[in-house]
Backbone as a ProteinNet text record, in pm:
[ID]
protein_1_A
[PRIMARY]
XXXXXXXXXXXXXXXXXXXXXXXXXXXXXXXXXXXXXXXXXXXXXXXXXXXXXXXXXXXXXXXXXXXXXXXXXXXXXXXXXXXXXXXXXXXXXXXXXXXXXXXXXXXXXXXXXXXXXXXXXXXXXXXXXXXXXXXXXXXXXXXXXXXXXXXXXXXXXXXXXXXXXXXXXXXXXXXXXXXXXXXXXXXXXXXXXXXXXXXXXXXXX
[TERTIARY]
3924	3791.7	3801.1	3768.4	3767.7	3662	3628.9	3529	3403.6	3419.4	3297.2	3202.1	3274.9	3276.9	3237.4	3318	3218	3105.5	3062.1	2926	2884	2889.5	2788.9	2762.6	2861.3	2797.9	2770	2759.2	2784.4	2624.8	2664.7	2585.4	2444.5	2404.3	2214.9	2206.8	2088.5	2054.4	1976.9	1960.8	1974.6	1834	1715.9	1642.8	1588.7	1564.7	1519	1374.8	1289.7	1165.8	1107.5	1144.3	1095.1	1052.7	1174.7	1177.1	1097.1	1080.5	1024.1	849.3	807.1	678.2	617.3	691.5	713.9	665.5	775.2	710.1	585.8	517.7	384.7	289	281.5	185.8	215.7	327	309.9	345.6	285.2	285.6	333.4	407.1	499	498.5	592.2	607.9	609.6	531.4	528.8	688.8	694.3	884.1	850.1	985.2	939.7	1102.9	1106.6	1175.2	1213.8	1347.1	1411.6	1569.4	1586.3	1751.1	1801.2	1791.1	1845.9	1781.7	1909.1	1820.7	1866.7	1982.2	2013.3	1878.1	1802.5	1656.8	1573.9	1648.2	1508.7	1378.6	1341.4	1243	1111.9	1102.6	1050	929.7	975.9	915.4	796	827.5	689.3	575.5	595	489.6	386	451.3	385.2	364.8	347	340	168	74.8	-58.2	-90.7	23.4	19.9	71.3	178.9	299.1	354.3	422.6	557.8	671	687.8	791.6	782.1	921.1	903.7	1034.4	1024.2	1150.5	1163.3	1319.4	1374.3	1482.3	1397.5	1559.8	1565.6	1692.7	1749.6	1687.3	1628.7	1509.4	1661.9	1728.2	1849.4	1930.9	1877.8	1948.2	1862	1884.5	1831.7	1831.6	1725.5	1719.8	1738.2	1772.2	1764	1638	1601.5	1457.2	1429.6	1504	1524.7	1539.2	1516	1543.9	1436.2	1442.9	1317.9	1246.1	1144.3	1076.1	976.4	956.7	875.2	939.5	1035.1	1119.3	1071.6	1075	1015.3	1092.8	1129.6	1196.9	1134.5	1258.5	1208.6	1158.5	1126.1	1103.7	1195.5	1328.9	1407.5	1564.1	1447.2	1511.2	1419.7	1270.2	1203.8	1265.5	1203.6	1242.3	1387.2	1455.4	1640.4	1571.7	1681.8	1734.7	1777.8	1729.6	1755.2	1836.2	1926	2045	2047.1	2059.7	2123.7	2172.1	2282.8	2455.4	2427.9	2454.1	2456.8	2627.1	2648.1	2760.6	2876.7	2968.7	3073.1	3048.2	3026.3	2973.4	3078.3	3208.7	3314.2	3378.4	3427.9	3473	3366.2	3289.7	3138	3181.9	3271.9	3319.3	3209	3142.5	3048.1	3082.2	2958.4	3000.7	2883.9	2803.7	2679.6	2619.3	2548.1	2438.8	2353.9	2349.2	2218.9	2113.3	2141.7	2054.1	1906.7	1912.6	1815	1778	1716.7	1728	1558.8	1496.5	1399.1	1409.4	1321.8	1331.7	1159.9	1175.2	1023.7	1006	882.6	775.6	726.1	710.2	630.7	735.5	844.7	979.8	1062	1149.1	1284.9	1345.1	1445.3	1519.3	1663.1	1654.7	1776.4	1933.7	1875.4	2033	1984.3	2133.9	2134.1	2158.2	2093.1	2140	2186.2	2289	2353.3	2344.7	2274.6	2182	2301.9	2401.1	2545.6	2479.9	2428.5	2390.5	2278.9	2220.3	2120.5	2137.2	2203.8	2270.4	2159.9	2140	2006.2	2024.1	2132.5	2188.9	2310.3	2415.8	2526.4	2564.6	2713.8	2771.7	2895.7	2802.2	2877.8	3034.6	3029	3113.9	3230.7	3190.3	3299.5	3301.3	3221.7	3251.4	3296.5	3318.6	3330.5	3251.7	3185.4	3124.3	3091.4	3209.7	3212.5	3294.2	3267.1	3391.2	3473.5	3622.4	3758.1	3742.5	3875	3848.8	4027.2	4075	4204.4	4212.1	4330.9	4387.8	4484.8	4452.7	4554.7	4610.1	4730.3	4784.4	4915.6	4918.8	5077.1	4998.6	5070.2	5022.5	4999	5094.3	5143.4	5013.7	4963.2	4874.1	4769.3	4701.9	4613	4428.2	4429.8	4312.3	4341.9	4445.8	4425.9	4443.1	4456	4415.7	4256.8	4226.5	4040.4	3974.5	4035.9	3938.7	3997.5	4070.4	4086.5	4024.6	3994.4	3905.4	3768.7	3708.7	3579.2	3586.4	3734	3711.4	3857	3878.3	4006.3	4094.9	4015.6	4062.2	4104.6	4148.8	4138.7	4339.5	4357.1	4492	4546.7	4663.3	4726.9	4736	4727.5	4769.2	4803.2	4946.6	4971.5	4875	4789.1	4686.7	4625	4541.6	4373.1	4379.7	4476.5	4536.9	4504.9	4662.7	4688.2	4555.9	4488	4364.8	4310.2	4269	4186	4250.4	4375.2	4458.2	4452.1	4435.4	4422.9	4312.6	4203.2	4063.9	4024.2	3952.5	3874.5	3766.7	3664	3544.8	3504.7	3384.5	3339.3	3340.8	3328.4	3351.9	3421.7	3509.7	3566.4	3544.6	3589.9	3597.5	3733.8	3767.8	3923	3911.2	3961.4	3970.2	4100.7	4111.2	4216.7	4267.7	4398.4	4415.3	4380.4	4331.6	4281.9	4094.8	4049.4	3938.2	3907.3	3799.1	3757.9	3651.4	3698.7	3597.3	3452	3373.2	3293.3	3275.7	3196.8	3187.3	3105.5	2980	2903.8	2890.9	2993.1	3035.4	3064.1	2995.4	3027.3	3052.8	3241.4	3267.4	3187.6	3209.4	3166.2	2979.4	2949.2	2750.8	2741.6	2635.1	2572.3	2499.3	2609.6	2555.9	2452	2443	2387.8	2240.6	2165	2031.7	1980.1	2032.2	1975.9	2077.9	2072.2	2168.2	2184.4	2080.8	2069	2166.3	2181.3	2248.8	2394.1	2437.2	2551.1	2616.6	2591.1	2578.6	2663.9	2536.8	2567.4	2688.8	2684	2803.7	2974.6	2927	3070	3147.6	3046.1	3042.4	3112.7	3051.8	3127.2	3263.9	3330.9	3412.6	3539	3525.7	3558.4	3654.1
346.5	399.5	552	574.3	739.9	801.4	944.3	1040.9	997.3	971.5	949.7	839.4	731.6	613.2	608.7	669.9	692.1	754.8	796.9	876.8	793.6	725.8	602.1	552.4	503.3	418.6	485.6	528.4	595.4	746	814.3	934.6	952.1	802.8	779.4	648	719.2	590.9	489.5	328.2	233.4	176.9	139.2	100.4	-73.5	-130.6	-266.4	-253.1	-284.4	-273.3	-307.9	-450.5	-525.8	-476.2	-388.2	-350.3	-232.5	-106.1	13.3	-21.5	-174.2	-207.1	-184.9	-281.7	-350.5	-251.5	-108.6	-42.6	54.5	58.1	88	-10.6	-150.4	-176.5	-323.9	-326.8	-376.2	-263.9	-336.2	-230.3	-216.4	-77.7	-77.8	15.5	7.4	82	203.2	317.9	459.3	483.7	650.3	648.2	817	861	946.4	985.7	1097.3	1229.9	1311.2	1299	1429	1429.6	1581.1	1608.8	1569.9	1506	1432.2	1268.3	1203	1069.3	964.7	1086.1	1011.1	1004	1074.3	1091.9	965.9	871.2	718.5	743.9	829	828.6	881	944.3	929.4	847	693.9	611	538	589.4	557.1	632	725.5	852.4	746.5	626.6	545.7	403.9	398.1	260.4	227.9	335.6	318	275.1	253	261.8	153.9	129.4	-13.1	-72.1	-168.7	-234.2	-149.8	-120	-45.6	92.2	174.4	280.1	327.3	352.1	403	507.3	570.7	693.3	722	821.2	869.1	992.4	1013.3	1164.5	1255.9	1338.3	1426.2	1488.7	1513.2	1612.7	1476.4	1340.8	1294.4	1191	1182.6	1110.9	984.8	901.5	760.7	711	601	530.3	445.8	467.1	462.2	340.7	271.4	106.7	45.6	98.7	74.3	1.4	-129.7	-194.4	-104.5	-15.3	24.5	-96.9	-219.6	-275.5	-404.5	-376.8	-485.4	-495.3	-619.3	-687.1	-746.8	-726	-852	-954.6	-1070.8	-1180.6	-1225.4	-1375.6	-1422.5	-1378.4	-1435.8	-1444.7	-1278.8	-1200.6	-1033.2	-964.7	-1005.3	-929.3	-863.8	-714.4	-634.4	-623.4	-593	-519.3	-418.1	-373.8	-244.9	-270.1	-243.4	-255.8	-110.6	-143.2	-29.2	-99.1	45.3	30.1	124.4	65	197.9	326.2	398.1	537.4	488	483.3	426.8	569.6	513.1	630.2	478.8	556.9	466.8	412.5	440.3	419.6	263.5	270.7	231	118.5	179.6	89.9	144.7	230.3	243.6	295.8	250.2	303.6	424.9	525.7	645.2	637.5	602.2	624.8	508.2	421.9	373.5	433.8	540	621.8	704.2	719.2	784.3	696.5	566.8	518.1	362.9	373.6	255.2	226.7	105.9	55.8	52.5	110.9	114.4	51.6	-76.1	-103.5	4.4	5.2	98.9	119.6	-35.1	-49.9	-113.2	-188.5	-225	-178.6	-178.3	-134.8	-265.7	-242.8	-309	-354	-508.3	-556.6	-607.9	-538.6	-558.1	-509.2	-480.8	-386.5	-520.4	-465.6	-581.2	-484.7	-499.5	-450.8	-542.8	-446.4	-513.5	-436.3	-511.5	-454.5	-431.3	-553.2	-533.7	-525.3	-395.6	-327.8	-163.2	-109.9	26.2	111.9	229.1	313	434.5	487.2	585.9	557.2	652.3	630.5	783.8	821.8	939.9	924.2	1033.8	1032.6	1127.5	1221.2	1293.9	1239	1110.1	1044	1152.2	1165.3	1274.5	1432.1	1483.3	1602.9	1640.2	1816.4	1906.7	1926.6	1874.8	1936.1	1806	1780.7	1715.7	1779	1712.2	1733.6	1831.2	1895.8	2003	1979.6	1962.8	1967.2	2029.3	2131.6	2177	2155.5	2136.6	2112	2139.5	2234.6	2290	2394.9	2505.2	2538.2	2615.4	2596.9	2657.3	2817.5	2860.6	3030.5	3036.1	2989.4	3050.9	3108.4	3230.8	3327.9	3212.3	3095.7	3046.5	2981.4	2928.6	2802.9	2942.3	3063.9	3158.6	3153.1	3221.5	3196.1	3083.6	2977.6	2839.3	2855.6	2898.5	2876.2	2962.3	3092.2	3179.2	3113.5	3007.3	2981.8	2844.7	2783.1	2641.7	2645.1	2680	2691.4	2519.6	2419.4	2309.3	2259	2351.9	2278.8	2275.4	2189.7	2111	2088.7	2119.3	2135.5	2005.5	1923.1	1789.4	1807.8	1681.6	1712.2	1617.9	1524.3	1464.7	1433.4	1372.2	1284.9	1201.4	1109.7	999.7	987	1165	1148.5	1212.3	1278.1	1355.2	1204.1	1123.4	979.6	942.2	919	853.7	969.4	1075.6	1171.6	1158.7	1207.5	1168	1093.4	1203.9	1120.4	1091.4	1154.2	1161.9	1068.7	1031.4	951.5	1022.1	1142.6	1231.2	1295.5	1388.2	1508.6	1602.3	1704.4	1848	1832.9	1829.7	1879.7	1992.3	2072.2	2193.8	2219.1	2171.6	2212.5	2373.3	2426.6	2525.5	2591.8	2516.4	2649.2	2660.5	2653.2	2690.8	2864.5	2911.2	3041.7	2994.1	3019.1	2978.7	3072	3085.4	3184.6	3259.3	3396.2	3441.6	3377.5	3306.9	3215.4	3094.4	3039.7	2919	2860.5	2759.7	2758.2	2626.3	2578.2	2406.6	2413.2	2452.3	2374.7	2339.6	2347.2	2357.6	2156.8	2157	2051.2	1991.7	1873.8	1845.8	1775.7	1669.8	1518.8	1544.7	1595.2	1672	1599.4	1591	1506.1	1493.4	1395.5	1342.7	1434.6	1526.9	1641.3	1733.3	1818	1909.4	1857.5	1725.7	1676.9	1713.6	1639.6	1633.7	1773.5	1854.8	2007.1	2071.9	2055.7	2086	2058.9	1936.5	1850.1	1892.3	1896.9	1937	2086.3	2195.1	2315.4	2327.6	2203	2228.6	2095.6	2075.6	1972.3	1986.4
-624.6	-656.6	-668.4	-792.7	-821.3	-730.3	-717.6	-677.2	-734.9	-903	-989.9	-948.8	-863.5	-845.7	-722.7	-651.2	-501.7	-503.1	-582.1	-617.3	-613.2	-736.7	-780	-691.2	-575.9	-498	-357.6	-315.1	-182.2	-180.1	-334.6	-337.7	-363	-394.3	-396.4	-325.8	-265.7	-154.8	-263.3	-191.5	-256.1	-155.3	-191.8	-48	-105	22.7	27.9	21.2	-109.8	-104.9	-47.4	32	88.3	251.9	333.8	427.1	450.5	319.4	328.9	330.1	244.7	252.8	405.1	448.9	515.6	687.9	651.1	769	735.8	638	552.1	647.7	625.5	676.4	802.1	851.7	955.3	1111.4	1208.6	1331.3	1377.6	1402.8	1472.1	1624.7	1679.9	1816.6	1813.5	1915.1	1911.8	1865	1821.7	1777.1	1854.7	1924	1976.6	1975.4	1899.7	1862.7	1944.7	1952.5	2073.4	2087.1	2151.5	2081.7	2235.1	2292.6	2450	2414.8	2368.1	2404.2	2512.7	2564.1	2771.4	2804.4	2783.1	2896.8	2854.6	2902.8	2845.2	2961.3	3028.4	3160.9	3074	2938.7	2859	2816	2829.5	2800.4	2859.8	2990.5	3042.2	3023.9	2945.3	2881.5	2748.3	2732.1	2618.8	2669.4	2867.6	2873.1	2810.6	2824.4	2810.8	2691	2544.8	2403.1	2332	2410.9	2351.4	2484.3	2474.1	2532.3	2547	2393.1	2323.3	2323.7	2332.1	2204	2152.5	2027.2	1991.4	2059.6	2105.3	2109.8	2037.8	1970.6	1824.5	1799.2	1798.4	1806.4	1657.8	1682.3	1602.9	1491.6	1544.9	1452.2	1324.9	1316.7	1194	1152.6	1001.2	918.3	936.1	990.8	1024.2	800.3	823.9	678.3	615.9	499.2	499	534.8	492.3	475.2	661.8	704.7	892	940.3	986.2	1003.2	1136.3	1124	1210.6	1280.1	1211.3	1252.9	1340	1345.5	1441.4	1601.2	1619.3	1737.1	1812.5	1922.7	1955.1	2021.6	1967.9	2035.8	2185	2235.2	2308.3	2433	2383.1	2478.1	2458.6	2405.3	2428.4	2432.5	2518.9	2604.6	2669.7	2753.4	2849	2860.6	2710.6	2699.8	2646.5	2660.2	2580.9	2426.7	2338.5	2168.6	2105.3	2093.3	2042.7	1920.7	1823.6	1638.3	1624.5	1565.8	1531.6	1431.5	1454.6	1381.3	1345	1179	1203.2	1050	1066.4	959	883.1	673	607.8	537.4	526.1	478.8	582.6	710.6	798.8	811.6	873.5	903	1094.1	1104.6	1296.2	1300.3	1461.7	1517	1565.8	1592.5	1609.8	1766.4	1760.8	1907.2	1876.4	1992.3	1956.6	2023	2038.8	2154.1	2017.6	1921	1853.7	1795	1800	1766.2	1830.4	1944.8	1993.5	2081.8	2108.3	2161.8	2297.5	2407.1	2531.8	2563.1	2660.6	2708.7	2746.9	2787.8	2838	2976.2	3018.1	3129.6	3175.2	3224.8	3306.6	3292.7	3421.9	3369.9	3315.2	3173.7	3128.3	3173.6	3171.6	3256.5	3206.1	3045.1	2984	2813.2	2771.8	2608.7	2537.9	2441.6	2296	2222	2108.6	2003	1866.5	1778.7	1708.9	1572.3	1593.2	1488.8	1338.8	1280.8	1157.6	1129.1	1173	1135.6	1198.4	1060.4	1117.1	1078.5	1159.6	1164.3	1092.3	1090.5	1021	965.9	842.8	819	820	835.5	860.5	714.7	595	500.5	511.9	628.4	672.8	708.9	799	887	992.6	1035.3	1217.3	1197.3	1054.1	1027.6	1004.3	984	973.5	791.1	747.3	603.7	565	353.8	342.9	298.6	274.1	264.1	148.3	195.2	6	-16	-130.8	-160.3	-309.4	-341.7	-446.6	-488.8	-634.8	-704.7	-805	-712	-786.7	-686.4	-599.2	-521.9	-424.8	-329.8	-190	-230.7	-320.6	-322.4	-472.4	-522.6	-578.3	-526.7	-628.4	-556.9	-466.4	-638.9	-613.2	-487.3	-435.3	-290.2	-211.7	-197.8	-107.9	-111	-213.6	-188.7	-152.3	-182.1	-125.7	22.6	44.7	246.3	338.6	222.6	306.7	301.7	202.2	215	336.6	292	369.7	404	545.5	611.1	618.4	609	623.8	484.8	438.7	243.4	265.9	188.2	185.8	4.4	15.1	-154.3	-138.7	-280.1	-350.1	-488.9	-479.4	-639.3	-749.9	-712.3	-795.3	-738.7	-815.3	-757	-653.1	-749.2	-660.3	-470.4	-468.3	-367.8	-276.1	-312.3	-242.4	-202.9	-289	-251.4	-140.9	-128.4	-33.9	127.4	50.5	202.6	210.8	167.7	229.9	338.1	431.9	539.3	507.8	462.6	397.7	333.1	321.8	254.9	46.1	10.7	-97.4	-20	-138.7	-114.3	-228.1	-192.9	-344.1	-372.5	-480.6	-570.3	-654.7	-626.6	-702.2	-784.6	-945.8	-1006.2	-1024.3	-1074.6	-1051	-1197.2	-1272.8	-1419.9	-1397	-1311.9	-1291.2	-1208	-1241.9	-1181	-1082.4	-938.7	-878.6	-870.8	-858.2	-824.3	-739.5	-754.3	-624.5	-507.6	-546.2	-405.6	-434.5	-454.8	-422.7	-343.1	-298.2	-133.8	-112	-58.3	-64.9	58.7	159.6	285.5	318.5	203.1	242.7	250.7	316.4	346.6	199.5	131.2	33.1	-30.5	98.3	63.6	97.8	8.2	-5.4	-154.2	-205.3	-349.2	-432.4	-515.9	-570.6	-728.9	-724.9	-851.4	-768.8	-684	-630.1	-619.6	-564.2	-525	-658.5	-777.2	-914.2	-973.9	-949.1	-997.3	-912	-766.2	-715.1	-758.9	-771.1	-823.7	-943.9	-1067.1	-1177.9	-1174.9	-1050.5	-1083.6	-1053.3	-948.5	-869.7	-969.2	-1040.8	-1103.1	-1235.2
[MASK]
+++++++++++++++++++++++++++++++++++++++++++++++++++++++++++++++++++++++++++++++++++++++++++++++++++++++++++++++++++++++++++++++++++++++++++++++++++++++++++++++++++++++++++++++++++++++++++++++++++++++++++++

């Protein structure tokens, strides 16, 4: 699978109409936002409101498609409801603490892991930035400037092999007859719209 190709599939989200209705107009449990989500003591702040409440980490993008309106059953009353924040390549779990159901009014006497229904995905794979590789010789001037912007950038002699090094779910390849710019920037946070990803790629390409 080329770069072009992992775009396609990987670089615009894809949603279940059915599920996004779905948390529109059925009811769901208070959801309550915060960058500590060890602190489940929280929850009794919403026994007066629900059973339930979500606690999910305020710093990442839940997926739209995430059944907010999930209930549990009969016989997974009063657990604990964990969903994987997961790396989207692998499918390896990375936390299940970022988005998970805590009763309200009991303490809960055991976790469920609710595997296939992942709450987030990590297009990074656990890095900060994705991969950057050049191609073209360590001793050229341009793979000097791409290391001052992105110290983790790595020479390759083709596409190929960049695919095969890749951790990332995308990466940047930078051939060596290109002028990079002056504010060009590999390491920015891309996955903001699938118009920007686009335009990025395109310059670096």
């Amino acid at each position: 699978m080329n770069i072009f190709e992992k775009f396609e599939r990987y670089g615009q989200k894809t949603y279940n109409g059915q599920d996004v209705l779905k948390n529109h107009f059925l009811q769901i449990y208070p959801i309550h936002y915060t960058d500590n989500c060890d602190d489940e003591t929280v929850a009794t702040q919403y026994a007066d409101k629900a059973d339930y409440v979500w606690i999910v980490n305020k710093n990442i993008n839940v997926l739209r498609t995430f059944p907010w309106h999930f209930k549990p059953t009969e016989e997974q009353l009063n657990k604990k409801h964990v969903f994987p924040y997961v790396y989207k390549s692998s499918k390896r779990i990375k936390s299940w603490e970022y988005a998970k159901l805590i009763p309200t009014k009991v303490e809960y006497t055991g976790v469920i892991e609710h595997k296939n229904i992942a709450a987030i995905y990590d297009v990074y794979c656990g890095k900060d930035v994705f991969d950057v590789f050049y191609l073209g010789l360590e001793t050229d001037e341009l793979f000097t400037q791409i290391q001052e912007r992105a110290p983790h950038a790595r020479v390759v002699s083709s596409h190929k092999q960049a695919q095969d090094m890749s951790t990332t779910d995308m990466f940047w390849l930078v051939p060596n007859d290109i002028e990079l710019g002056k504010f060009f920037n590999l390491v920015i946070v891309l996955m903001t719209g699938v118009t920007n990803l686009c335009m990025c790629l395109e310059m670096v390409m």
